[in-house]
mmCIF file of the C-alpha atoms, coordinates in Angstrom:
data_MODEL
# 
_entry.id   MODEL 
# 
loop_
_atom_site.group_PDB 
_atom_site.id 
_atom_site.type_symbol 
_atom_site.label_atom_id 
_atom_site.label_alt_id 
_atom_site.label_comp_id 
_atom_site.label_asym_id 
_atom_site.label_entity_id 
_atom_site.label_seq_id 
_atom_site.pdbx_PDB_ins_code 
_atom_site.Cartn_x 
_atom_site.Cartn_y 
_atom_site.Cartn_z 
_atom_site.occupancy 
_atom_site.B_iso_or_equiv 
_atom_site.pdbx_formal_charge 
_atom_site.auth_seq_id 
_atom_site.auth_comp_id 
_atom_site.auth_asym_id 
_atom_site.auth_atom_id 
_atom_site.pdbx_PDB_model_num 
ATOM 1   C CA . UNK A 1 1   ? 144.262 91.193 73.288  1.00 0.00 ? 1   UNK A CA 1 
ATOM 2   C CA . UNK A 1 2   ? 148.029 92.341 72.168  1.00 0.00 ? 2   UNK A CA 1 
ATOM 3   C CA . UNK A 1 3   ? 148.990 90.908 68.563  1.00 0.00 ? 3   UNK A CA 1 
ATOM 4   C CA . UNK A 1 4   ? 152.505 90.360 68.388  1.00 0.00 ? 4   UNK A CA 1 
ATOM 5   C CA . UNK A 1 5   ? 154.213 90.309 64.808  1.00 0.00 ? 5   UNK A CA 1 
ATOM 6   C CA . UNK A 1 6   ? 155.997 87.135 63.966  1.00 0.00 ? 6   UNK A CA 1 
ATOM 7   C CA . UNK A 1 7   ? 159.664 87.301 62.709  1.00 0.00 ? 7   UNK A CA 1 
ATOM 8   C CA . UNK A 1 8   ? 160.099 84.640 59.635  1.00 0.00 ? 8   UNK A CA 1 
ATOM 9   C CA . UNK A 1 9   ? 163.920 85.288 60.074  1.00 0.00 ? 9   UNK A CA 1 
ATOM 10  C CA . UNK A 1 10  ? 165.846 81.724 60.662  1.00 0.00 ? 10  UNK A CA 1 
ATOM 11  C CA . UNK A 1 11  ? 165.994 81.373 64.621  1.00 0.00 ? 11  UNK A CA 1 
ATOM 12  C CA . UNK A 1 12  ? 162.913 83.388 65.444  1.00 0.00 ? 12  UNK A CA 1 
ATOM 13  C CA . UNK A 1 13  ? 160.745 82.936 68.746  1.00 0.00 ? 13  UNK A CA 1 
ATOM 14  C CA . UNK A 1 14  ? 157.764 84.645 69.543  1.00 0.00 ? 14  UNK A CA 1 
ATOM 15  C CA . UNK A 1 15  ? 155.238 84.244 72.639  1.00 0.00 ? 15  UNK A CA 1 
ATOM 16  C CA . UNK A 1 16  ? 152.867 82.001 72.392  1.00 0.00 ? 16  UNK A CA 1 
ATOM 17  C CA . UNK A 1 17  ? 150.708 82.320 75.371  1.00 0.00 ? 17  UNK A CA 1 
ATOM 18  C CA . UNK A 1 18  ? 151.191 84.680 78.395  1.00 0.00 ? 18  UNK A CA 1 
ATOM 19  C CA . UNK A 1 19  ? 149.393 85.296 81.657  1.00 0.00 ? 19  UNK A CA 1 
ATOM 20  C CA . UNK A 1 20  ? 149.381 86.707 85.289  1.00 0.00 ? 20  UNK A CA 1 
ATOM 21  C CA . UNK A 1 21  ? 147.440 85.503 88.409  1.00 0.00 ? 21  UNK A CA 1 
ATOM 22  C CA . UNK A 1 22  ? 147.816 86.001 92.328  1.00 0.00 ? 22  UNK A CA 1 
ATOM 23  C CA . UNK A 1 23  ? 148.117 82.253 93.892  1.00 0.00 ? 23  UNK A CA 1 
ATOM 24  C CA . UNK A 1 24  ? 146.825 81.777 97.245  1.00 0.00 ? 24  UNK A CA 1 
ATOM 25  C CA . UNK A 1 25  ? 148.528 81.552 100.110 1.00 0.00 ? 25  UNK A CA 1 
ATOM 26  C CA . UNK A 1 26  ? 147.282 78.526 101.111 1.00 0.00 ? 26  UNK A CA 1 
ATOM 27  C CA . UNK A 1 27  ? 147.611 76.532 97.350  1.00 0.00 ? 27  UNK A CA 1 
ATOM 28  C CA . UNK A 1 28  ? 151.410 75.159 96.404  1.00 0.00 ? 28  UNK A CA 1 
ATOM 29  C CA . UNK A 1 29  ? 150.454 74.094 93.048  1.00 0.00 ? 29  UNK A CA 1 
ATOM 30  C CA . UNK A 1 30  ? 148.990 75.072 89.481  1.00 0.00 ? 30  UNK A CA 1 
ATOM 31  C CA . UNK A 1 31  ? 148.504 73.870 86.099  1.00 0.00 ? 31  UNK A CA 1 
ATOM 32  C CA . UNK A 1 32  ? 149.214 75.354 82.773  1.00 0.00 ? 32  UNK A CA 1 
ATOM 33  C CA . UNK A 1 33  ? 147.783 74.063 79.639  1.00 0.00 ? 33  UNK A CA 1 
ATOM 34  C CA . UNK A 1 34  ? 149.573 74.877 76.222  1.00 0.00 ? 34  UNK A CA 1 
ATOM 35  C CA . UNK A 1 35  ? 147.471 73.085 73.665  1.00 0.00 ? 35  UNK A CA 1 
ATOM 36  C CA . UNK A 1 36  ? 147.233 69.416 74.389  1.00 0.00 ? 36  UNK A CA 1 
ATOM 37  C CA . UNK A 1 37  ? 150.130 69.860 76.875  1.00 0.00 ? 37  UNK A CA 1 
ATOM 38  C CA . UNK A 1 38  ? 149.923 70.178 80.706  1.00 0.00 ? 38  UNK A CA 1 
ATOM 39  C CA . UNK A 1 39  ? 152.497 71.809 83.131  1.00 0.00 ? 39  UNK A CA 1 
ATOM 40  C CA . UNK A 1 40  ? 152.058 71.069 86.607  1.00 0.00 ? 40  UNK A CA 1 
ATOM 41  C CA . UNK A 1 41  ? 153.859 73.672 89.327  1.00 0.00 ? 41  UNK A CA 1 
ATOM 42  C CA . UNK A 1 42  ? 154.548 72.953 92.739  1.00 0.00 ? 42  UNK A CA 1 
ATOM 43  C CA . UNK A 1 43  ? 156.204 75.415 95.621  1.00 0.00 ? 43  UNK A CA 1 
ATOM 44  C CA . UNK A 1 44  ? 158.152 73.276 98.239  1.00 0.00 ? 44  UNK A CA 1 
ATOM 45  C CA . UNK A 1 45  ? 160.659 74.175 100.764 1.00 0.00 ? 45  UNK A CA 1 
ATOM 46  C CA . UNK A 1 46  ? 164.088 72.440 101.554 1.00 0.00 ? 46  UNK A CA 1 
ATOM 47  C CA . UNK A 1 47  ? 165.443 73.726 104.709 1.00 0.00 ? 47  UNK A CA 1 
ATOM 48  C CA . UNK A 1 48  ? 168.422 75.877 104.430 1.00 0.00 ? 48  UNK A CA 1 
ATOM 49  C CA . UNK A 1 49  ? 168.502 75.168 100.821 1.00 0.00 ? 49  UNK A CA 1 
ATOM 50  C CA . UNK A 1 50  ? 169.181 77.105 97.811  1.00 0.00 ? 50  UNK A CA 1 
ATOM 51  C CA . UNK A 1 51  ? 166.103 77.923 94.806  1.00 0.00 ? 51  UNK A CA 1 
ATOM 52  C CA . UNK A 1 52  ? 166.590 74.855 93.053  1.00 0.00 ? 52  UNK A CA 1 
ATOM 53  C CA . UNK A 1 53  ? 164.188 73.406 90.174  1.00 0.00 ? 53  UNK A CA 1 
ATOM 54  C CA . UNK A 1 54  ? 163.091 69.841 89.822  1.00 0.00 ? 54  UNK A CA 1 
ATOM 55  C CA . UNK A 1 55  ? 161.217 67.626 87.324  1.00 0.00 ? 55  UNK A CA 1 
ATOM 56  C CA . UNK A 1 56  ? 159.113 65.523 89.828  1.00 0.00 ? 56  UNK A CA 1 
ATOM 57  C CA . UNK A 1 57  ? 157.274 63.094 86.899  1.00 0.00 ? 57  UNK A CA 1 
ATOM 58  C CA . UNK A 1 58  ? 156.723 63.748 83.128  1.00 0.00 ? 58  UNK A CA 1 
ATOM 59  C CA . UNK A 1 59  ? 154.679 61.692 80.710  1.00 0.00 ? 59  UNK A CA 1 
ATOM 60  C CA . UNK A 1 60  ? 153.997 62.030 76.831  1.00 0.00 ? 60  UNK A CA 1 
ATOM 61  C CA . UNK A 1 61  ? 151.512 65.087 77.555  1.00 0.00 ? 61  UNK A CA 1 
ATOM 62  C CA . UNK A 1 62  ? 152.538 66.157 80.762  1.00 0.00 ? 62  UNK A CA 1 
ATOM 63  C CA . UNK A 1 63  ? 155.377 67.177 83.226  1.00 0.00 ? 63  UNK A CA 1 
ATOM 64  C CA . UNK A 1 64  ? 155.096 67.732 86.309  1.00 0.00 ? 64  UNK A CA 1 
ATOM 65  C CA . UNK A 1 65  ? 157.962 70.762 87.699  1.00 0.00 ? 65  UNK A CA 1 
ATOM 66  C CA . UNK A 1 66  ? 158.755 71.080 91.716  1.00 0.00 ? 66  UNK A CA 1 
ATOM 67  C CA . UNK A 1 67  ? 160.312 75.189 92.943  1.00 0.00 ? 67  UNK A CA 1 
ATOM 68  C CA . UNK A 1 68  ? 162.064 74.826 95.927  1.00 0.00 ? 68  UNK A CA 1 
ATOM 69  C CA . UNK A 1 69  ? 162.383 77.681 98.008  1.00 0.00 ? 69  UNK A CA 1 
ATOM 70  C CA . UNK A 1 70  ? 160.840 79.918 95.189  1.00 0.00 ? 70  UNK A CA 1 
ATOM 71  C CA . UNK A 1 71  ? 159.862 82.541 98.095  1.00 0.00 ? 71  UNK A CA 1 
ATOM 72  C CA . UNK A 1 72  ? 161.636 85.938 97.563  1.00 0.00 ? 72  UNK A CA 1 
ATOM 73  C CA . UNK A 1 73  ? 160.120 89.021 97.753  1.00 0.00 ? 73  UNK A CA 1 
ATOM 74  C CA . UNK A 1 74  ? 161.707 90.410 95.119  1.00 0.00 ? 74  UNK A CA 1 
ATOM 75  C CA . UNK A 1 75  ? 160.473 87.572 92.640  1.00 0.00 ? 75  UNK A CA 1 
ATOM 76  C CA . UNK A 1 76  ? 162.413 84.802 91.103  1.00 0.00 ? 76  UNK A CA 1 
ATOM 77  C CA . UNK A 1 77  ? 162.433 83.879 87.303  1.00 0.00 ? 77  UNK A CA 1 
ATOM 78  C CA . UNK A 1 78  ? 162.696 80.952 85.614  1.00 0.00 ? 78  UNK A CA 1 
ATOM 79  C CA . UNK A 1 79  ? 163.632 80.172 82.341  1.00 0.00 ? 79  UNK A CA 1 
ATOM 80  C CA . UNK A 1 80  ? 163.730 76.662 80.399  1.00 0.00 ? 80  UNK A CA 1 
ATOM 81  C CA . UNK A 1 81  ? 162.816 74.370 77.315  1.00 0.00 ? 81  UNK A CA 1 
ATOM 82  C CA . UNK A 1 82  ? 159.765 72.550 78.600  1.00 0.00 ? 82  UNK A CA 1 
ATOM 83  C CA . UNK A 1 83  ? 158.678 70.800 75.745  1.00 0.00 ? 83  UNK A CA 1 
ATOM 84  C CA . UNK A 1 84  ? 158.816 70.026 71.612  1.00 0.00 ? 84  UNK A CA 1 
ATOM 85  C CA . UNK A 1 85  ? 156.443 70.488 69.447  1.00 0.00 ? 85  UNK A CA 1 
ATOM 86  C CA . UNK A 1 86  ? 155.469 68.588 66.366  1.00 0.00 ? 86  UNK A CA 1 
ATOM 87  C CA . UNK A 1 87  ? 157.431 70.476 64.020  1.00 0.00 ? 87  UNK A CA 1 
ATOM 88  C CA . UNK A 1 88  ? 160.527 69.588 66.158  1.00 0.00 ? 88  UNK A CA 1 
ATOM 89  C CA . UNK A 1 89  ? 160.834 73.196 67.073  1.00 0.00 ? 89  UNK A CA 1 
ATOM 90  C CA . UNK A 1 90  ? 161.644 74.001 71.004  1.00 0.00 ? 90  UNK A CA 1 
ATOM 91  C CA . UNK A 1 91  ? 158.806 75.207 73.714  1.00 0.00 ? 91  UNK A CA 1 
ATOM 92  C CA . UNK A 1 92  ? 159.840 77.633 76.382  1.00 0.00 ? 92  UNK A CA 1 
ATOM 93  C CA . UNK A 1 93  ? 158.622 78.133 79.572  1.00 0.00 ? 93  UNK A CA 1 
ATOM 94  C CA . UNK A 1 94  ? 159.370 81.352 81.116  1.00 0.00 ? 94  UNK A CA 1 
ATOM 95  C CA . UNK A 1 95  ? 158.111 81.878 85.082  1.00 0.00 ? 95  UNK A CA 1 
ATOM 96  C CA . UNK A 1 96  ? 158.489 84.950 87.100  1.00 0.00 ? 96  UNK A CA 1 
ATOM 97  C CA . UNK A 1 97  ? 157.105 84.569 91.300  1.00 0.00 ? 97  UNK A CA 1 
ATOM 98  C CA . UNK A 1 98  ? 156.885 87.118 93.085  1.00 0.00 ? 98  UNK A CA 1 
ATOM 99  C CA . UNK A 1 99  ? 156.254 86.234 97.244  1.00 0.00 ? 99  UNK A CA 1 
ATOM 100 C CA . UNK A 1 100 ? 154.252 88.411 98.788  1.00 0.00 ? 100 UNK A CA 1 
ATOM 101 C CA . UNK A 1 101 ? 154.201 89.170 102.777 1.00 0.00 ? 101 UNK A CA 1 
ATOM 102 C CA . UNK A 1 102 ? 151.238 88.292 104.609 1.00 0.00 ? 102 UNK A CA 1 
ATOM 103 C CA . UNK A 1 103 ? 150.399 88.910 108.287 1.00 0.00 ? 103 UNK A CA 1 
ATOM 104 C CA . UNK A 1 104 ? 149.399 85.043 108.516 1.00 0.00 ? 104 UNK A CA 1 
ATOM 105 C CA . UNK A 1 105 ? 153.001 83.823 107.227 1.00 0.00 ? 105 UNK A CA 1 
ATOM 106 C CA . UNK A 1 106 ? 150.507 82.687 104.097 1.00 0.00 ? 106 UNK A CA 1 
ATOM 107 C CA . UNK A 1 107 ? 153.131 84.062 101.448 1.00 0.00 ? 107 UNK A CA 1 
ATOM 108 C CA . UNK A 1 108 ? 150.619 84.298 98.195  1.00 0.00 ? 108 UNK A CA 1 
ATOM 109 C CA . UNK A 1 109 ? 152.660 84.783 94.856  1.00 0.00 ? 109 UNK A CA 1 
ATOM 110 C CA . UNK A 1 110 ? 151.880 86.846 91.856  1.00 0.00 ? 110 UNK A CA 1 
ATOM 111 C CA . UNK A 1 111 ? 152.501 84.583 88.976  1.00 0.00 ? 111 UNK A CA 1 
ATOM 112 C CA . UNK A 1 112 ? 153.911 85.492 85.519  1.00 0.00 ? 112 UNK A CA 1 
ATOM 113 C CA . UNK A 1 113 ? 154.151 83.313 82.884  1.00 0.00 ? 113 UNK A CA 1 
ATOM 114 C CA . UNK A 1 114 ? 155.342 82.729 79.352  1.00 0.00 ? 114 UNK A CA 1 
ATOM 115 C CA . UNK A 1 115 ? 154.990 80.522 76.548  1.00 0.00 ? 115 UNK A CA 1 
ATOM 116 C CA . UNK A 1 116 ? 157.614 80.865 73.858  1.00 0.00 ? 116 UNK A CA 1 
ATOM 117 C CA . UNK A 1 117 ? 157.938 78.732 70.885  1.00 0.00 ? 117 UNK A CA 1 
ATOM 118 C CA . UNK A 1 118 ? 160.074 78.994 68.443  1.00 0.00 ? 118 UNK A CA 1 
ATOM 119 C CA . UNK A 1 119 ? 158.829 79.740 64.607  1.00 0.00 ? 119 UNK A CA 1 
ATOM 120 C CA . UNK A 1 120 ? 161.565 79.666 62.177  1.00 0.00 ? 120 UNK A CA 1 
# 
């Protein structure tokens, strides 16, 4: 496990929680827990459309977050305030998805992702 040293300095973030994981091919959506919080991800396609991000539902503990046309080969990141905690201070979620070919048109992705809360 990797110990990162927290600034105290006014304005200081620091990474809460962090992961990677392949997603299947055949799945279009995961969950991530952050304490008593759940984030819900789904893939979807819009024809001819541009990558686009939507809040599909939210409730006091969860949200649920639609990608469309998250499918580049290159990977596609995503960056936003998900979330605040009970000290008022901001939660971050940072996403990185990287597509990966597949002779069966599958497309599994190789997940990144970031918590990031904020400590002064």
């Amino acid at each position: 496990m990797i110990r990162i040293a927290q600034s105290k300095r006014p304005g200081a973030y620091t990474i809460a929680s962090s992961g990677s994981f392949v997603l299947p091919g055949d799945v279009f959506a995961f969950t991530l827990p952050f304490e008593d919080l759940s984030f819900t991800i789904s893939f979807q396609y819009e024809s001819g459309g541009a990558q686009n991000v939507r809040v599909l539902g939210s409730s006091e503990k969860s949200v649920e977050i639609g990608l469309i046309n998250f499918d580049n080969p290159l990977g596609v990141t995503w960056e936003s305030q998900v979330a605040t905690l009970n000290n008022n201070m901001p939660l971050i979620l940072v996403l990185n998805v990287v597509t990966l070919a597949s002779k069966d048109n599958a497309k599994p992705r190789v997940i990144t992702y970031s918590f990031i809360k904020r400590v002064a």
